[in-house]
N, C-alpha and C positions, 0 to 999 in steps of 0.2 A: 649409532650415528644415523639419521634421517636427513634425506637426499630430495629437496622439490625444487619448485618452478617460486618462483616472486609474480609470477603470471597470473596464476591461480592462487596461491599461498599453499598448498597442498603438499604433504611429506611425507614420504614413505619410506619405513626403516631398512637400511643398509647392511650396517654391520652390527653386532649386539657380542656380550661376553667378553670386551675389550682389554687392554691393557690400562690398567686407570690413569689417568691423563687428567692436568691441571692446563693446559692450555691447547689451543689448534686452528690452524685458520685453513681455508681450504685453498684448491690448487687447480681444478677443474673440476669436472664431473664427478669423475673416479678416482680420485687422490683428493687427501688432508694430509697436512704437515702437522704434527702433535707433539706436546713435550711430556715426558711421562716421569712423577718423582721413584725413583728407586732405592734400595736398601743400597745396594754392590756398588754406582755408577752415580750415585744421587740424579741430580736433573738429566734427563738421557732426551735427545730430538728420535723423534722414528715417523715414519709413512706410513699412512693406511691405500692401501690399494682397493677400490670399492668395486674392482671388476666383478665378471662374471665367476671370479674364484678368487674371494677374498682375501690379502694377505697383510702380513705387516713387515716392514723393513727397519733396523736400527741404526744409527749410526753415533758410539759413543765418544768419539772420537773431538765432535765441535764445540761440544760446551767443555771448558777448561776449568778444572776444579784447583781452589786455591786454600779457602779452607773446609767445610763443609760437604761439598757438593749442591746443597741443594739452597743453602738462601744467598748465599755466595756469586753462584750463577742464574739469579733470578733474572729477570727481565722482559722486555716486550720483544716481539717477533710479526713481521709483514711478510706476506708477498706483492709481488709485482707482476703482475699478467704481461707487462711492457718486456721485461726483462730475462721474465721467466726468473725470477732468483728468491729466495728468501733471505730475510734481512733480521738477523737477531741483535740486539743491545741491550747490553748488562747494565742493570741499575746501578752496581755501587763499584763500578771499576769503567774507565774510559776506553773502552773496546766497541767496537759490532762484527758481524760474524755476515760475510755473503756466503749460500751454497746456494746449489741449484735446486730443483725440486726433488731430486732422488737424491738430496741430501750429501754431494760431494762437494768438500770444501772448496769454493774459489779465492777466497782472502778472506785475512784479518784487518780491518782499520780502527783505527785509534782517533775520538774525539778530540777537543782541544784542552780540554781539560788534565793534568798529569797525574790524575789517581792510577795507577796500575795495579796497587791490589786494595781490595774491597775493605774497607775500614769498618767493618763491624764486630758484634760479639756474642757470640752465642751460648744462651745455656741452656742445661740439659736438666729438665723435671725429673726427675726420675720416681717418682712415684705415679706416677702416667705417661713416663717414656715417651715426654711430647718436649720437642727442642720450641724456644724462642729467642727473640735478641733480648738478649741482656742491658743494651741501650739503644736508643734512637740510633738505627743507622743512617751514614751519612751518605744519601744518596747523589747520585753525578749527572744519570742522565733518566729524569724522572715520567716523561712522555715523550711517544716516537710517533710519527707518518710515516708511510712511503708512499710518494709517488711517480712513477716512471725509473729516470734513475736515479733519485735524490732521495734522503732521508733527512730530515726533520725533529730535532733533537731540543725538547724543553729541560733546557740545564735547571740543574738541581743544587749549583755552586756559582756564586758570584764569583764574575769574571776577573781580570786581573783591570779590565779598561772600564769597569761596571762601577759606577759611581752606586753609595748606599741608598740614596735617593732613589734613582731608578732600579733598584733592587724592592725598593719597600713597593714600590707604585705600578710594578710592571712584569711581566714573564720574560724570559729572555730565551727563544728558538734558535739553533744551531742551525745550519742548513748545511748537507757534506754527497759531495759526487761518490756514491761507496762504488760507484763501476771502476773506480780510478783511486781511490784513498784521498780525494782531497775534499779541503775544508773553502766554501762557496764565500757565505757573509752569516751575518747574522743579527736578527729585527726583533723588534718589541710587541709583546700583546699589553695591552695595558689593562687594567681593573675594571672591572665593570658596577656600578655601585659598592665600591668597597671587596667586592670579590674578583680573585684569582682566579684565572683558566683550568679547571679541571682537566680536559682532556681535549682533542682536538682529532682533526683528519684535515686534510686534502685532495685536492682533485686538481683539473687543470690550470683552474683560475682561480680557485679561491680557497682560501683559508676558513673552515668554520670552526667556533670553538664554544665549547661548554663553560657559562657562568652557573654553579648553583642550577636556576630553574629556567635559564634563558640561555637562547642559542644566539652568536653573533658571527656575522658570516663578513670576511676581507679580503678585497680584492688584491691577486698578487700579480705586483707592478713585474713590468721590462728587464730591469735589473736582476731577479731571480727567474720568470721564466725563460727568459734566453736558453738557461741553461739546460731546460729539460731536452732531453733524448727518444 
C-alpha cells in the first residue's frame, strides 16, 4: 500500500507483504478497509492499520456466507467520512452491511427488492481448481454510492412499478437512509446515445455518471437532498 498527498501526486510505500486482497478503500491516513478472498472464510473484511507499527485486524463475522463464500458475497463497499461508517452491498442478494471503521457491526438492511438468497451457480474446473458460474448470475443490486448518510443503489431487476419500456431506455437508482434502514425514492438515468450508465458516484449536488467514453453530470433536486445528514 502507498500513502500520498493529491497535492503533489507523490506516494510513498506503507505497508508491503500483505494479505492478498481483491478490494479496499481507505478510511484516513492510517487505516484501509479491505476484503480479502480466503480458502477457510471465503470473502473475509479486515483493517490495515498503517501506523507507526503496522498491523492488520479481521472481522469474519459481516459477510454472511450462503453458498460459496466468496461469489455469493461479492459486492461493492463505501465509506463515508460524514458518518464514519462503511457500507457494503451484495450484488446478488438484497442486503447491505453498515460497520464502523474498526469494522464492528451496526446493522443489516435490506433493499426493496425480495432476493434474500443469491440465485446463482457455480462450478468447479477441476483440472485447474478455478470455480466459475456456471450461468449468468442474476444480479440485484448492480452499482452503489455513498454519500453522507444515503446509499445509492443501481438495481439490477425491474421493479414491480417499472414499466418494460422504461427498463429498455433507462437505469433505475435506489436511494436508502442505511443510518435508519429505510427506503427514500427512487429516479431514472436515462441512456445516453444508446448507452447504459456504467458506473456512477455522488457528492453533494450532483450525480455524475459514466456512458461508455463520456461523463454526464445531474443535478440533485430538493426532494432527495433534504435528506442528507
Amino acid at each position: 500500500i502507498h500513502v500520498g498527498k493529491t497535492s503533489n501526486w507523490i506516494a510513498h510505500r506503507r505497508m508491503q507483504n500483505l494479505q492478498l486482497y481483491n478490494l479496499a478503500v481507505p478510511v484516513d491516513d492510517n487505516t484501509a478497509i479491505f476484503r480479502a478472498p480466503t480458502v477457510a472464510y471465503g470473502n473475509l473484511l479486515g483493517v490495515f492499520d498503517l501506523g507507526n507499527v503496522p498491523k492488520v485486524k479481521y472481522n469474519k463475522d459481516i459477510l454472511e456466507k450462503q453458498i460459496d463464500g466468496i461469489f455469493d458475497t461479492d459486492g461493492t463497499m463505501h465509506y463515508s467520512t460524514s458518518t464514519q461508517n462503511l457500507v457494503y452491498t451484495y450484488f446478488y442478494r438484497n442486503q447491505y452491511i453498515v460497520a464502523d471503521k474498526n469494522l464492528n457491526l451496526i446493522n443489516r438492511g435490506n433493499t426493496i427488492d425480495t432476493t434474500t438468497k443469491a440465485k446463482i451457480k457455480i462450478a468447479h474446473l477441476s483440472k485447474t481448481n478455478v470455480k466459475k458460474f456456471a450461468a449468468p448470475p442474476q444480479s440485484v443490486n448492480t452499482q452503489t454510492a455513498v454519500k453522507r448518510n444515503l446509499l445509492f443503489v443501481h438495481s439490477g431487476l425491474r421493479g414491480k412499478y417499472d414499466t418494460k419500456v422504461m427498463w429498455k431506455d433507462a437505469s433505475i437508482v435506489d436511494v436508502y437512509d442505511y443510518t435508519n434502514n429505510t427506503y427514500i425514492l427512487s429516479f431514472y438515468v436515462y441512456k445516453e446515445n444508446g448507452k447504459a450508465m456504467e458506473s456512477f458516484i455522488v457528492n453533494d449536488t450532483h450525480l455524475f455518471a459514466l456512458f461508455n467514453n463520456q461523463i454526464v453530470s445531474y443535478k440533485l433536486g430538493k426532494p432527495l437532498t433534504r435528506y442528507f445528514k
